[in-house]
Structures are given as structure tokens and as C-alpha cells.
BAVOSE-441752 format. One record per atom (N, C-alpha, C): atom name; residue in one letter; residue number from 1; x, z, y. Coordinates in Angstrom, 3 decimals. Atoms other than C-alpha are relative to their C-alpha. Example, Ala and Ser with C-alpha at 12.3 -4.5 7.8 and 13.67 -1.06 7.14 Angstrom:
BEGIN
+-------+--------+-----+----------+----------+----------+
| atome | residu | num |       xx |       zz |       yy |
+-------+--------+-----+----------+----------+----------+
|     N |      A |   1 |    0.890 |    0.000 |   -1.190 |
|    CA |      A |   1 |   12.300 |    7.800 |   -4.500 |
|     C |      A |   1 |    0.900 |    0.000 |    1.200 |
|     N |      S |   2 |   -0.820 |   -0.060 |   -1.190 |
|    CA |      S |   2 |   13.670 |    7.140 |   -1.060 |
|     C |      S |   2 |   -0.770 |    0.730 |    1.090 |
+-------+--------+-----+----------+----------+----------+
***
This chain:
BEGIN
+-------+--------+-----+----------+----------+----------+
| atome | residu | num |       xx |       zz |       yy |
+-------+--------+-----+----------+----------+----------+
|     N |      X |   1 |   -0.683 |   -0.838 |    0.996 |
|    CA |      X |   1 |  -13.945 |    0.497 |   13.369 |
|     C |      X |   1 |    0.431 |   -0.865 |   -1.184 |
|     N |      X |   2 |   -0.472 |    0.655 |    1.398 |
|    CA |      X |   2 |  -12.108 |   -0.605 |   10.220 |
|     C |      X |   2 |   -0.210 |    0.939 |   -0.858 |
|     N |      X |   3 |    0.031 |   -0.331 |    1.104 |
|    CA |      X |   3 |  -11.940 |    0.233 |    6.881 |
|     C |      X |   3 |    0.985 |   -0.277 |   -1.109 |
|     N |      X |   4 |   -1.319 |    0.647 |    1.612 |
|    CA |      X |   4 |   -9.092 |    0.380 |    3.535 |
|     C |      X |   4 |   -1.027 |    0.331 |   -0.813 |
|     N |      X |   5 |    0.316 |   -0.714 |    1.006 |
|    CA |      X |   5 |  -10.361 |    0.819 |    0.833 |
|     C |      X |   5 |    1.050 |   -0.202 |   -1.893 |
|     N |      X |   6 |   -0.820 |    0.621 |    1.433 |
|    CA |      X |   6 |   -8.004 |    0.659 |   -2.265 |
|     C |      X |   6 |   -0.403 |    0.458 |   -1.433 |
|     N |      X |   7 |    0.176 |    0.171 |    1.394 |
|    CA |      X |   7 |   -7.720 |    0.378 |   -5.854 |
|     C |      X |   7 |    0.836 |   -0.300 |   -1.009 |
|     N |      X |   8 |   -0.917 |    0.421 |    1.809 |
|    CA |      X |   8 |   -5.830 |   -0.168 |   -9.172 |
|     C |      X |   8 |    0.888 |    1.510 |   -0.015 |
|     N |      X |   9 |   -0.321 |   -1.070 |    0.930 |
|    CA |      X |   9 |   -4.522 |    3.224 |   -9.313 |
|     C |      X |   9 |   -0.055 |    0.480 |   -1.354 |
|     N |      X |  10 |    0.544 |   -0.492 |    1.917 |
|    CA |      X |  10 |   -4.387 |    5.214 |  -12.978 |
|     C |      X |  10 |    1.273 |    0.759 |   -0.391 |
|     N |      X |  11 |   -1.887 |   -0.664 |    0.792 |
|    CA |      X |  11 |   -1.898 |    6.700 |  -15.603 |
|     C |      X |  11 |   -0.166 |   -1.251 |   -0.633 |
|     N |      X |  12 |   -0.995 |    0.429 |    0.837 |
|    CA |      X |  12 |    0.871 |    4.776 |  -17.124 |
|     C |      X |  12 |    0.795 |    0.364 |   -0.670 |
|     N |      X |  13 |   -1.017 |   -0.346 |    0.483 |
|    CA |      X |  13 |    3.251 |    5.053 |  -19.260 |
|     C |      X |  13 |    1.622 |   -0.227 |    0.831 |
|     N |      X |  14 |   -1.048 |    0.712 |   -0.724 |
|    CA |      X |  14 |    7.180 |    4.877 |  -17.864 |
|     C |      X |  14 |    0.305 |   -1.372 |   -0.702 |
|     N |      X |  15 |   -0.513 |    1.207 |    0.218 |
|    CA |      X |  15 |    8.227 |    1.543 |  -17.779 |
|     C |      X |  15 |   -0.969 |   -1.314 |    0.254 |
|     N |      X |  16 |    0.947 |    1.116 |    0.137 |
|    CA |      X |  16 |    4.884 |   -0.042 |  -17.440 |
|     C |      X |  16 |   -0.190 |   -0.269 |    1.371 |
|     N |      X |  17 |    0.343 |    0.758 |   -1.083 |
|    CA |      X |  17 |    3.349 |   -1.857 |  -14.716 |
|     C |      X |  17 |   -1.873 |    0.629 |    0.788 |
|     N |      X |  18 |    1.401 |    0.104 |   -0.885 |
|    CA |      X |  18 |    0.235 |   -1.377 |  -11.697 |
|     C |      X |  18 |    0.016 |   -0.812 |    0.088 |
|     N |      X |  19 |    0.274 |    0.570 |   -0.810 |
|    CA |      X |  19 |   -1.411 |   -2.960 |   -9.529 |
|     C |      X |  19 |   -0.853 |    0.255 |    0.960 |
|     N |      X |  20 |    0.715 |   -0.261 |   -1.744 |
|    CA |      X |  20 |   -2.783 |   -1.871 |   -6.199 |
|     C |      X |  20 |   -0.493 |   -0.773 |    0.776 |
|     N |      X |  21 |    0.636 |    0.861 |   -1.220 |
|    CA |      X |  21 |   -4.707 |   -3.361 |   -3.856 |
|     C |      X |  21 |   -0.758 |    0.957 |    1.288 |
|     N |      X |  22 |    0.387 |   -0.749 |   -1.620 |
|    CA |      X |  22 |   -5.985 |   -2.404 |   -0.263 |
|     C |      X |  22 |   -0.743 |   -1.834 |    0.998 |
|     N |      X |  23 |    0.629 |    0.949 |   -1.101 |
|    CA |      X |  23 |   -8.902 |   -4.061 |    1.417 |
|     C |      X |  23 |   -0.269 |    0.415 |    1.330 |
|     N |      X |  24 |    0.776 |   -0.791 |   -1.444 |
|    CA |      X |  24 |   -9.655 |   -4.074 |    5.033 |
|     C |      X |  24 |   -0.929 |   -0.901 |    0.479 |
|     N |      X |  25 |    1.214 |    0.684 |   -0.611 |
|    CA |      X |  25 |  -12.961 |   -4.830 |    6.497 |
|     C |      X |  25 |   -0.490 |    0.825 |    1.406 |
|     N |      X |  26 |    0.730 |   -0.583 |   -1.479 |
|    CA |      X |  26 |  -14.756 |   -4.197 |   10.049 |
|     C |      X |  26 |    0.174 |   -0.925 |    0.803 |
|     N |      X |  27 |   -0.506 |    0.615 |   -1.139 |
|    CA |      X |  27 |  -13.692 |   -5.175 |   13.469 |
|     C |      X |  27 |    1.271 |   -0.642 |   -0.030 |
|     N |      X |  28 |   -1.173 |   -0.273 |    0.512 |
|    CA |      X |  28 |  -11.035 |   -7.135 |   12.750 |
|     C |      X |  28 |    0.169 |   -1.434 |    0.579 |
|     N |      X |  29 |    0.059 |    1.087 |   -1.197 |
|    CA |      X |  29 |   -9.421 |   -9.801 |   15.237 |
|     C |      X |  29 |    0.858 |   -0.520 |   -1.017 |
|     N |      X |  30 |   -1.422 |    0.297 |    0.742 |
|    CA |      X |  30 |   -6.052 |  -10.079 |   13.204 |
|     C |      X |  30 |    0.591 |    0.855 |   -0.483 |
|     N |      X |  31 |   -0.779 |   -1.097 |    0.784 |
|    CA |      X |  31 |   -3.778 |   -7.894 |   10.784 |
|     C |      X |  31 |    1.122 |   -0.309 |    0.499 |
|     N |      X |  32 |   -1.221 |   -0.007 |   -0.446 |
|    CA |      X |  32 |   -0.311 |   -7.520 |   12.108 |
|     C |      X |  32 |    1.110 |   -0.111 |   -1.254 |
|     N |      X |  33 |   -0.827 |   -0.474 |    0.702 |
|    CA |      X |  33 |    1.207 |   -5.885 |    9.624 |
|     C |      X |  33 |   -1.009 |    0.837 |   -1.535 |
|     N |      X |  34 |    0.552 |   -0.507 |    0.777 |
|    CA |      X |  34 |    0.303 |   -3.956 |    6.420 |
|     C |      X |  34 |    0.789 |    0.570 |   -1.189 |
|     N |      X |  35 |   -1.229 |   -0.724 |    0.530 |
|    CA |      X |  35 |    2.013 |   -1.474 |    4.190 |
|     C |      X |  35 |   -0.782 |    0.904 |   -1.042 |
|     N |      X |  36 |    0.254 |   -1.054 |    0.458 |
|    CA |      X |  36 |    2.129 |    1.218 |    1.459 |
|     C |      X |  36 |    0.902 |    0.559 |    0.104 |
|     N |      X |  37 |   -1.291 |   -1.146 |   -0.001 |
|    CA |      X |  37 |    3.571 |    4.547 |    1.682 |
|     C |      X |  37 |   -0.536 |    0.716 |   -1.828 |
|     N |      X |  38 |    0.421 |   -1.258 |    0.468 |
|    CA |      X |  38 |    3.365 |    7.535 |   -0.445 |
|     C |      X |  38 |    0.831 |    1.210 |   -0.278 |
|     N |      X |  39 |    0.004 |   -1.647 |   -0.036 |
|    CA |      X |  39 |    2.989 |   11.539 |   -0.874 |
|     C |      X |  39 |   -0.009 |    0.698 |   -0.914 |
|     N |      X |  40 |    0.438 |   -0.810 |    0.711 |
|    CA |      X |  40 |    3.818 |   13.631 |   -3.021 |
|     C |      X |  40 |   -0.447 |    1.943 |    0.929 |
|     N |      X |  41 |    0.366 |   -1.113 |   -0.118 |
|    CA |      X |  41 |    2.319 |   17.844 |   -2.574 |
|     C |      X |  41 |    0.671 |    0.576 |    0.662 |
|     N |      X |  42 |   -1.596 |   -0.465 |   -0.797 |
|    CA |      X |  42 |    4.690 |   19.275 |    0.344 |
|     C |      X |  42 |    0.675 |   -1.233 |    0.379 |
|     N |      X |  43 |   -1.426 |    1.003 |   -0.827 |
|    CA |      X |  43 |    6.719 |   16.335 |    1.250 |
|     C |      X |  43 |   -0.831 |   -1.142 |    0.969 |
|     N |      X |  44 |    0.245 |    1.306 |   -0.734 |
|    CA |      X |  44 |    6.434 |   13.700 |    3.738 |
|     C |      X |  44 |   -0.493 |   -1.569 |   -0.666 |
|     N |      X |  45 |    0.191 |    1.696 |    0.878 |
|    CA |      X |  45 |    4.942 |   10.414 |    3.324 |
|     C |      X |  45 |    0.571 |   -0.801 |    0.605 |
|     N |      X |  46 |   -0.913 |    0.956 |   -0.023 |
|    CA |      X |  46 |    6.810 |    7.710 |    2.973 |
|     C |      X |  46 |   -0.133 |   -1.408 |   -0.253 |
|     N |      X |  47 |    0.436 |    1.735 |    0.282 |
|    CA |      X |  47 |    7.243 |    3.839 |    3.219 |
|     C |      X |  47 |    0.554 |    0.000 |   -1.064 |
|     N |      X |  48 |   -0.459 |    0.643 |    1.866 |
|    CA |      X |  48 |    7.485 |    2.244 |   -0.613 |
|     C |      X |  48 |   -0.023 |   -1.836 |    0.789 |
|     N |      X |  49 |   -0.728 |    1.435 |   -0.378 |
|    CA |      X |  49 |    7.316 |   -1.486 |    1.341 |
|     C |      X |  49 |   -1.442 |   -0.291 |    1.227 |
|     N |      X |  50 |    0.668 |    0.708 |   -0.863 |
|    CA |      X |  50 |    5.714 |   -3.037 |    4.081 |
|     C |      X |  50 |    0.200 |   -1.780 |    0.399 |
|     N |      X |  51 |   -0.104 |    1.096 |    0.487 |
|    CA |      X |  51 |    4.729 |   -6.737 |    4.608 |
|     C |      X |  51 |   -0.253 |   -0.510 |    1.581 |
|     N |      X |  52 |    0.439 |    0.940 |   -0.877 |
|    CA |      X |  52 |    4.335 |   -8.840 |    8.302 |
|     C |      X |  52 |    0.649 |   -0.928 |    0.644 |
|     N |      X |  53 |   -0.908 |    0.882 |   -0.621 |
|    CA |      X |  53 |    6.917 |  -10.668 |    9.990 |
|     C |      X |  53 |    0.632 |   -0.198 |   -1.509 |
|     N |      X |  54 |   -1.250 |    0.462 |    0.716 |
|    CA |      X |  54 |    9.195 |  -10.359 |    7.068 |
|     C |      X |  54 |   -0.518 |    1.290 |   -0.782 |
|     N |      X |  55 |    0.731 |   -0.718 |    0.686 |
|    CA |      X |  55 |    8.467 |   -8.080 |    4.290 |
|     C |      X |  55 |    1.555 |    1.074 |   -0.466 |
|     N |      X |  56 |   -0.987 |   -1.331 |    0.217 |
|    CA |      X |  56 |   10.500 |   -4.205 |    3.425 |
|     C |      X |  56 |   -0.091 |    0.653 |   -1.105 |
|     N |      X |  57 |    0.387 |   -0.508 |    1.353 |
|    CA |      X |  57 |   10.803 |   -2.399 |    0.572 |
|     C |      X |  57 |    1.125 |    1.877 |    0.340 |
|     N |      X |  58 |   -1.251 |   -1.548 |   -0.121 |
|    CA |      X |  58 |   12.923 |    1.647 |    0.224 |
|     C |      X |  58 |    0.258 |   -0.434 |   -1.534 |
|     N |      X |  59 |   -1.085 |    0.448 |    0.927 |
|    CA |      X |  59 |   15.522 |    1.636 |   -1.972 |
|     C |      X |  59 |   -0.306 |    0.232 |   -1.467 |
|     N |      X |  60 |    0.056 |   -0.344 |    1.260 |
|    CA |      X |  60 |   14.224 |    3.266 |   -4.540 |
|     C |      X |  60 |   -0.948 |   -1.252 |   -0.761 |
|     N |      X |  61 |    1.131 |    0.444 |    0.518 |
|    CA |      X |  61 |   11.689 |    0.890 |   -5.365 |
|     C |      X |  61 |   -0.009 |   -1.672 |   -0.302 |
|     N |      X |  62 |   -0.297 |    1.300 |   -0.345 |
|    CA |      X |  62 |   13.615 |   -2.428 |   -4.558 |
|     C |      X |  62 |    0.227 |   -0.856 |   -1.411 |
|     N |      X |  63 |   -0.246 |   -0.072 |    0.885 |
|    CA |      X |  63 |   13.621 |   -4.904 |   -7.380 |
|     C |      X |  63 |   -1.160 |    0.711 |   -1.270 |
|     N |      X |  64 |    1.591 |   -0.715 |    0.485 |
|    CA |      X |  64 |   10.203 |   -3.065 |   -9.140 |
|     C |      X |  64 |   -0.610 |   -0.254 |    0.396 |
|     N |      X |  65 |    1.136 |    0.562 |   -0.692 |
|    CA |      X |  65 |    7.795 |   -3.654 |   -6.399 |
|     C |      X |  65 |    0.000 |   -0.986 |    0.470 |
|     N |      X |  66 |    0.034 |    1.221 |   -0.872 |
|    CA |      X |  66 |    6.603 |   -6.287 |   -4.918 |
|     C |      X |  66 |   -1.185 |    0.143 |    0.691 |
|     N |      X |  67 |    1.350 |   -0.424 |   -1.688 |
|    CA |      X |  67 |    3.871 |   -6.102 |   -1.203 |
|     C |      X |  67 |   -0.222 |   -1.410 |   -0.572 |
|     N |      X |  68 |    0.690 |    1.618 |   -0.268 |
|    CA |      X |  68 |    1.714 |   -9.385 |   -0.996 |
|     C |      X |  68 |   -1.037 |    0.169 |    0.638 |
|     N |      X |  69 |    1.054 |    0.185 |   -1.013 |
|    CA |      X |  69 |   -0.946 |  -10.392 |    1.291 |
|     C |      X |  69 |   -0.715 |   -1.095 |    0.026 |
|     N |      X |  70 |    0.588 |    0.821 |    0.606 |
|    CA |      X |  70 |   -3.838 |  -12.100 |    0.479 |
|     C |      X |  70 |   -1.057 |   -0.063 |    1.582 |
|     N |      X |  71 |    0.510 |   -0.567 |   -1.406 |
|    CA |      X |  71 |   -4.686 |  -13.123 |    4.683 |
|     C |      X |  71 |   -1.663 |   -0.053 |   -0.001 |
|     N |      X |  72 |    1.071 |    0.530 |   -0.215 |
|    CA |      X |  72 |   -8.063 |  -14.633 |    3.972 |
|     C |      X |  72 |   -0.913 |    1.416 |   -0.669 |
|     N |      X |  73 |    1.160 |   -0.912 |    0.663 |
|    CA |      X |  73 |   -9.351 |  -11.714 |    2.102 |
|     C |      X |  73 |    0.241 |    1.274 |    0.893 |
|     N |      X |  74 |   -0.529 |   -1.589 |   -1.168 |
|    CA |      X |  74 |   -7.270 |   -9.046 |    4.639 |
|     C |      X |  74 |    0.129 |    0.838 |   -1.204 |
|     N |      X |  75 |   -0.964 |   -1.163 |    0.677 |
|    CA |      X |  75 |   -5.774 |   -7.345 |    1.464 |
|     C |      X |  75 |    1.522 |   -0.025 |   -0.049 |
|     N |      X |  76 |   -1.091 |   -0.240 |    1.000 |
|    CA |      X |  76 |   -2.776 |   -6.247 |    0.208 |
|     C |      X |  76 |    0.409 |    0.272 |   -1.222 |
|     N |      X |  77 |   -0.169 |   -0.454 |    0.761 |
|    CA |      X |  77 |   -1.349 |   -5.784 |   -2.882 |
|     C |      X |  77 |    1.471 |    0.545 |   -0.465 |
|     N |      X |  78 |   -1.146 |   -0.003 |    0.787 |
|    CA |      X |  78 |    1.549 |   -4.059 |   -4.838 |
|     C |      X |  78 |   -0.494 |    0.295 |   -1.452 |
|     N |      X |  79 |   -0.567 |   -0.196 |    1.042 |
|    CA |      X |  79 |    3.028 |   -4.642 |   -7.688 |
|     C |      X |  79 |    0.779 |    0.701 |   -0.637 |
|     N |      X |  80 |   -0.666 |   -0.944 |    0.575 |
|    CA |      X |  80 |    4.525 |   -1.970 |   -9.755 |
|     C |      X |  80 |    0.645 |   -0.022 |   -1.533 |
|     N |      X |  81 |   -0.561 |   -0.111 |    1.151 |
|    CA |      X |  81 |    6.507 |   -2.664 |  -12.348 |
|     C |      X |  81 |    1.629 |    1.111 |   -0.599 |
|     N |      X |  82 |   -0.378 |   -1.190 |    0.759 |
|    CA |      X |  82 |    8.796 |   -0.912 |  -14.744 |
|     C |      X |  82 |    0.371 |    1.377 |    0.891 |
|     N |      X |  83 |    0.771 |   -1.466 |   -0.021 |
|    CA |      X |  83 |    7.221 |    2.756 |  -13.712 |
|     C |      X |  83 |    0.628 |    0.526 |   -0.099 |
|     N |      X |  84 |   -0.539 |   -0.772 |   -0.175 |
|    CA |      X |  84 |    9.088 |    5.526 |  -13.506 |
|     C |      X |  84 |   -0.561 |    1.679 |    0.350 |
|     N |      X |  85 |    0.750 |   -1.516 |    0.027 |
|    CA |      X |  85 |    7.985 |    9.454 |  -13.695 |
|     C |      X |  85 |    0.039 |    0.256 |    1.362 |
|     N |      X |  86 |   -0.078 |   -0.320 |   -1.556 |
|    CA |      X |  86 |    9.287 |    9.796 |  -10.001 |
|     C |      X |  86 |   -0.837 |   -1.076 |    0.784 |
|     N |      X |  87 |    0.286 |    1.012 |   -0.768 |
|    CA |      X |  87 |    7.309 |    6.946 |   -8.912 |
|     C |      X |  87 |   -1.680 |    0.762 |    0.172 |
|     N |      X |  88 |    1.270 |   -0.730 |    0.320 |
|    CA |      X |  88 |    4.124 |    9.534 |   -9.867 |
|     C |      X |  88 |   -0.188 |    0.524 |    1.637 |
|     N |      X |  89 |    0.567 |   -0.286 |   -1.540 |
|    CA |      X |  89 |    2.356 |   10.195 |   -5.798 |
|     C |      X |  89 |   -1.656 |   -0.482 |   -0.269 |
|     N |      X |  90 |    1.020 |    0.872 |   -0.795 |
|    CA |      X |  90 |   -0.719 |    9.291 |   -4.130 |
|     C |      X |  90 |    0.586 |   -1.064 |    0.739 |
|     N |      X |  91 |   -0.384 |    1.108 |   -0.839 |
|    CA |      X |  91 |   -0.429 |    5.846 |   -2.345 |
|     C |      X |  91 |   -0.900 |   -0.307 |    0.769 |
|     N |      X |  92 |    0.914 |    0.194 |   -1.369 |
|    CA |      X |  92 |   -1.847 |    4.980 |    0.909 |
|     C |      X |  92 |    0.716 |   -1.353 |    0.246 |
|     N |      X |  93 |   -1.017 |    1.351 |   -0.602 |
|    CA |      X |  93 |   -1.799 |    1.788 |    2.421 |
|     C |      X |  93 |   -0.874 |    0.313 |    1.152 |
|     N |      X |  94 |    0.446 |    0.709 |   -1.643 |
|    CA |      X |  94 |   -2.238 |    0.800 |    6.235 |
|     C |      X |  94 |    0.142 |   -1.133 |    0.970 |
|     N |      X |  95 |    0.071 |    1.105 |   -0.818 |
|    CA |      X |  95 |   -2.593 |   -1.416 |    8.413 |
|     C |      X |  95 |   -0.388 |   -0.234 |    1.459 |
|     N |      X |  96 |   -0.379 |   -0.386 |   -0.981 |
|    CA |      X |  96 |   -1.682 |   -2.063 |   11.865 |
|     C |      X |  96 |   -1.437 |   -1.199 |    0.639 |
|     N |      X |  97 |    0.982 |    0.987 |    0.129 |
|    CA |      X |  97 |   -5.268 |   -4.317 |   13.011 |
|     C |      X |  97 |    0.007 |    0.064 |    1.848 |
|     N |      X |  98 |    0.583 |    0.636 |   -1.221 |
|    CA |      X |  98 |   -6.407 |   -6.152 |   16.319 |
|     C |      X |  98 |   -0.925 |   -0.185 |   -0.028 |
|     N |      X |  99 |    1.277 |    0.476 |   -0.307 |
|    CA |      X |  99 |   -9.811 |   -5.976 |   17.453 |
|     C |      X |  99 |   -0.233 |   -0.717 |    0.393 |
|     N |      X | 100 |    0.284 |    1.219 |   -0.665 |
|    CA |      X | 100 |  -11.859 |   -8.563 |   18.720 |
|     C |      X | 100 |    0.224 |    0.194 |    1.874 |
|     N |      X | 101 |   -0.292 |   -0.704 |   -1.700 |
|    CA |      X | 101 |  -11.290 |   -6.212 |   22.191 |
|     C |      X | 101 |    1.221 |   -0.613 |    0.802 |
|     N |      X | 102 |   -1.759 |   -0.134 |   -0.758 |
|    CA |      X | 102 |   -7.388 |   -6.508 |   22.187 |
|     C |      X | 102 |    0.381 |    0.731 |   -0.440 |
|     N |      X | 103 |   -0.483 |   -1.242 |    0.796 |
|    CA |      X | 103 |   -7.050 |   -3.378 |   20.664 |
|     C |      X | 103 |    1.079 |   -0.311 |   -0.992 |
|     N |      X | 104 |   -0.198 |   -0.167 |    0.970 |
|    CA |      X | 104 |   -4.847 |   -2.411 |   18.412 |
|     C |      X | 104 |    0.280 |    1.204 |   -0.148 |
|     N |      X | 105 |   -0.009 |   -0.931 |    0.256 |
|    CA |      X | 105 |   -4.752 |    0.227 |   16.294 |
|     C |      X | 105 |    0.772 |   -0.103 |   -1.496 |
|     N |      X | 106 |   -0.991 |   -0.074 |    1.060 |
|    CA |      X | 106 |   -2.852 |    1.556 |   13.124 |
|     C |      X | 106 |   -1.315 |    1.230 |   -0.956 |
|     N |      X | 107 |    0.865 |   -0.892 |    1.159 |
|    CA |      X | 107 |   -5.525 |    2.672 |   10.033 |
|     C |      X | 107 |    0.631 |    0.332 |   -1.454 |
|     N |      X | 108 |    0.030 |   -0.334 |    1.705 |
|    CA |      X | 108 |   -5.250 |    4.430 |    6.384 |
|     C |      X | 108 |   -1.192 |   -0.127 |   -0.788 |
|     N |      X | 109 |    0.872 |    0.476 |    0.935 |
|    CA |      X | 109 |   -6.900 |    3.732 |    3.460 |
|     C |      X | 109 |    0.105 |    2.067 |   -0.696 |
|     N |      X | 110 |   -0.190 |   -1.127 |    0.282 |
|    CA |      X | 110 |   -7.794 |    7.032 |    1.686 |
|     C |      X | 110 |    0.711 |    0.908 |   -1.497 |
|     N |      X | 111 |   -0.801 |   -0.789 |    1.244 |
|    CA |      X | 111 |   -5.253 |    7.419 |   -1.088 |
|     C |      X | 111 |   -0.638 |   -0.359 |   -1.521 |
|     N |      X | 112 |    0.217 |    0.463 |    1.370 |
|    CA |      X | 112 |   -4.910 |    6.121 |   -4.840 |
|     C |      X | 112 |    0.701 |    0.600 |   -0.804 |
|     N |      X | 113 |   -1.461 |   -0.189 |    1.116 |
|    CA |      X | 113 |   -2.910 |    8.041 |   -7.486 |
|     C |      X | 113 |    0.384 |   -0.730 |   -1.157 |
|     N |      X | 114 |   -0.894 |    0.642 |    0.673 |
|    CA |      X | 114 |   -0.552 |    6.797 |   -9.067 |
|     C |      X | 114 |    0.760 |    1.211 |   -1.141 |
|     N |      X | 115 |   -0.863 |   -0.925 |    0.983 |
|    CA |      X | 115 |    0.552 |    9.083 |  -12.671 |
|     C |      X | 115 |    0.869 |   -0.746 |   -0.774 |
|     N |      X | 116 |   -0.894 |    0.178 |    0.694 |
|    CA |      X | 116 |    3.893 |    8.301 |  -14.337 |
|     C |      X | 116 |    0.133 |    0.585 |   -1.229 |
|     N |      X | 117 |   -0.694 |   -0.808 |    0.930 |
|    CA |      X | 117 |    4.104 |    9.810 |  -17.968 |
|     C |      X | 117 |    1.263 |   -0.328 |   -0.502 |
|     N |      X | 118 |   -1.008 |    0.272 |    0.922 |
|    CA |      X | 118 |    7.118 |   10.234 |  -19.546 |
|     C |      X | 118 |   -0.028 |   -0.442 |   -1.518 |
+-------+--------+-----+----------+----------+----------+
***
């Protein structure tokens, strides 16, 4: 089994800056890939950027965030700079992992909010 566990959520003000992180620990052969989305109340969740071959970002966010991957520790992090009221969700990150089996599987971390004030 694996594990996320993340962090640096909070309130900001608009314009200011996070920082997120997402660890994974357990069974863990190799990380593929590794990503954050997020949800707001009713809507779908959504990719904000993902990082493994080559790293993604959605539009809204391009230019503000920045994914990084720190392999030796098996985190991730984003960067969130100048904030935005719509940028206000929960954030999940995941990660697509290889057991020592062969396996692979695709885990979540259990959600960080993220508040935007105006």
C-alpha cells in the first residue's frame, strides 16, 4: 500500500503565494508520474499540472504555478504564486506508483485547502 500525505495548504491573500507539497511513502518500486488536481463543492476535479515525462499545467494556472519533484524524497511540490479568489478549492495530489510486485497503481493524497481572499 502507499500513502500521500500533503501539506502547505492555508488562507492567503489574492496575489500572494503557497506552497504545497505531497509525500509518498510505502511500497514503492518507482513513481511514474505525479500530479495535482482540484475540487471545488459540485464540480469535477480537475488537473492544475502534472509532472513525469515532461511536465503540464491547465490554462488557467500557466505562468503562476509551478509542479516539481523532489525523486529522492518521492514528493511533489507546487508552487502558487500570484493567488487568485478562483484559485480557492481543495487540492489533491496523486500519483501513478510501481510496486516492488510490478504493479501499478494510481493513489490520492487526502486533500489540502487552498482559501483565496479577496
Amino acid at each position: 500500500q502507499v500513502q500521500l500525505v500533503e501539506s502547505g495548504g492555508g488562507l492567503v491573500q489574492a496575489g500572494g503565494s503557497l506552497r504545497l507539497s505531497c509525500a509518498a511513502s510505502g511500497r514503492i518500486f518507482s513513481i511514474n508520474a505525479m500530479g495535482w488536481f482540484r475540487q471545488a463543492p459540485g464540480k469535477q476535479r480537475e488537473l492544475v499540472a502534472a509532472i513525469g515525462g515532461r511536465t503540464n499545467y491547465a490554462d488557467s494556472v500557466k505562468g503562476r504555478f509551478t509542479i516539481s519533484r523532489e525523486n529522492a524524497k518521492n514528493t511533489v511540490y507546487l508552487n502558487m504564486n500570484s493567488l487568485k479568489p478562483e484559485d480557492t478549492d481543495v487540492y489533491y495530489c496523486d500519483a501513478e506508483v510501481t510496486a516492488p510486485s510490478g504493479r501499478t497503481n494510481l493513489y490520492w493524497g487526502q486533500g489540502t485547502q487552498v482559501t483565496v481572499s479577496s
